[in-house]
N, C-alpha and C positions, 0 to 999 in steps of 0.2 A: 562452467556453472554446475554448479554441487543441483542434485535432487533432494529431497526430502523422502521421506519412504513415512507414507501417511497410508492409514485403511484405505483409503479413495481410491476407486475404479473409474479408468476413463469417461466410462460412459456416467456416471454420475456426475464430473469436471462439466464434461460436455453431453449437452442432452443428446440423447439420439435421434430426436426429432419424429418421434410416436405422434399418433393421431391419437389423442381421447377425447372420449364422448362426452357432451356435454350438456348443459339444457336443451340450449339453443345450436347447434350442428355440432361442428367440432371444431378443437383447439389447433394450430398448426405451430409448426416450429417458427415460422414467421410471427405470428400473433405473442408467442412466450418471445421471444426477439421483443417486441413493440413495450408490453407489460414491464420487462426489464430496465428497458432505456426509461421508461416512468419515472419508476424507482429509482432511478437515477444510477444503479448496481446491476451488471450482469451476473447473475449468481455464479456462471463459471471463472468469469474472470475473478469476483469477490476470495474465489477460493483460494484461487493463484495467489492472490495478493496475500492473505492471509497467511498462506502456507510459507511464503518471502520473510513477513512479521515474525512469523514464529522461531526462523531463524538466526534472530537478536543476539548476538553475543550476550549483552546482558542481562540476559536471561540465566547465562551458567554465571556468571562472574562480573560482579561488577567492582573497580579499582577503589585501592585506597591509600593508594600514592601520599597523595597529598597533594595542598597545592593546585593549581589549573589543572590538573591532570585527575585528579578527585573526581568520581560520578558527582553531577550535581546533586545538591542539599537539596534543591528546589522539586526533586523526583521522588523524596523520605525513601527512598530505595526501592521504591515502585520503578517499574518500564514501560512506557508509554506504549499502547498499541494503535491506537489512532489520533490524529492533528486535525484540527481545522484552522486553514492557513490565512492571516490577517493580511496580505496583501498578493498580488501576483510575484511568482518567483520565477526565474530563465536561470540557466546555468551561466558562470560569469564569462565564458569566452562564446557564444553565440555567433559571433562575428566570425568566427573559425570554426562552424558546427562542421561544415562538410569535411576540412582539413583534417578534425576530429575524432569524426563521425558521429557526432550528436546528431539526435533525431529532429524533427521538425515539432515536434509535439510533445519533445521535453518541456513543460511548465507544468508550475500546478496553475491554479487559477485559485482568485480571492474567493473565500467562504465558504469553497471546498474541502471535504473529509477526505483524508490518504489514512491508510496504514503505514504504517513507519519501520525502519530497521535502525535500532539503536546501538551503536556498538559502548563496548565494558567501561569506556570514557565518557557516556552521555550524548557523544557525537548523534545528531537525528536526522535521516534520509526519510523523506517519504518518496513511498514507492508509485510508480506510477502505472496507471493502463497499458501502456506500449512495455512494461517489463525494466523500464533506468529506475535508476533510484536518483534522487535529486536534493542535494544537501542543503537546510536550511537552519540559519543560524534562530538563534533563542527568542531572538524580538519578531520571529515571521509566523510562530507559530502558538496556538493553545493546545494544550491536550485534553482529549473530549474523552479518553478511554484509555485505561490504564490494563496492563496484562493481571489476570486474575492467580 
């Protein structure tokens, strides 16, 4: 697994779990835990994931083959950095995850938002919480967010 070499200091990724003061007593690293799962985003995983997206091939390069092999038209040469997935997806051998080693929690789930890793072909993985990327074909997905 390749790093990224981003400004980010661990402690920033992951809170250190300070006590601040607040109105009403104080905040704990359990309570920002709680506030998180809300949001539906844990900010340190958020990061992770993003830092995955920014690794896109097609971001340096995207093909011009021709042909099936062409970056999609339907992308105007934009790269997609987050999906939101129109039905549930599982990787297509599940039945052999252990043989594998697919995870248990490889899915996305329907109307859920992933970050994506797109490589120089169009190809679209969203990435998931446990760390797999998970490949979804053209009819599973909208793009809600495009790399700026």
């Amino acid at each position: 697994m390749r790093f990224l070499a981003l400004p980010l200091t661990f402690p920033q990724i992951a809170d250190g779990g300070d006590l601040e003061p607040q109105m009403f007593g104080l905040t704990t690293k359990f309570n920002k835990m709680q506030e998180a799962t809300i949001n539906n985003e844990n900010p340190a995983i958020g990061n992770v994931l993003l830092a995955a997206a920014l690794t896109s091939p097609a971001l340096q390069w995207q093909s011009d083959r021709g042909g099936r092999f062409d970056y999609p038209a339907r992308f105007r040469g934009r790269v997609p950095l987050k999906v939101v997935v129109a039905k549930n997806v599982t990787p297509d051998l599940m039945e052999f995850k252990k043989e594998l080693g697919i995870k248990d929690d490889t899915i996305c789930l329907k109307d859920n938002e992933y970050y994506v890793w797109v490589n120089s072909y169009g190809a679209v993985s969203a990435i998931l919480p446990n760390g797999e990327r998970l490949g979804l074909l053209p009819s599973e997905f909208d793009v809600t967010e495009w790399h700026s």
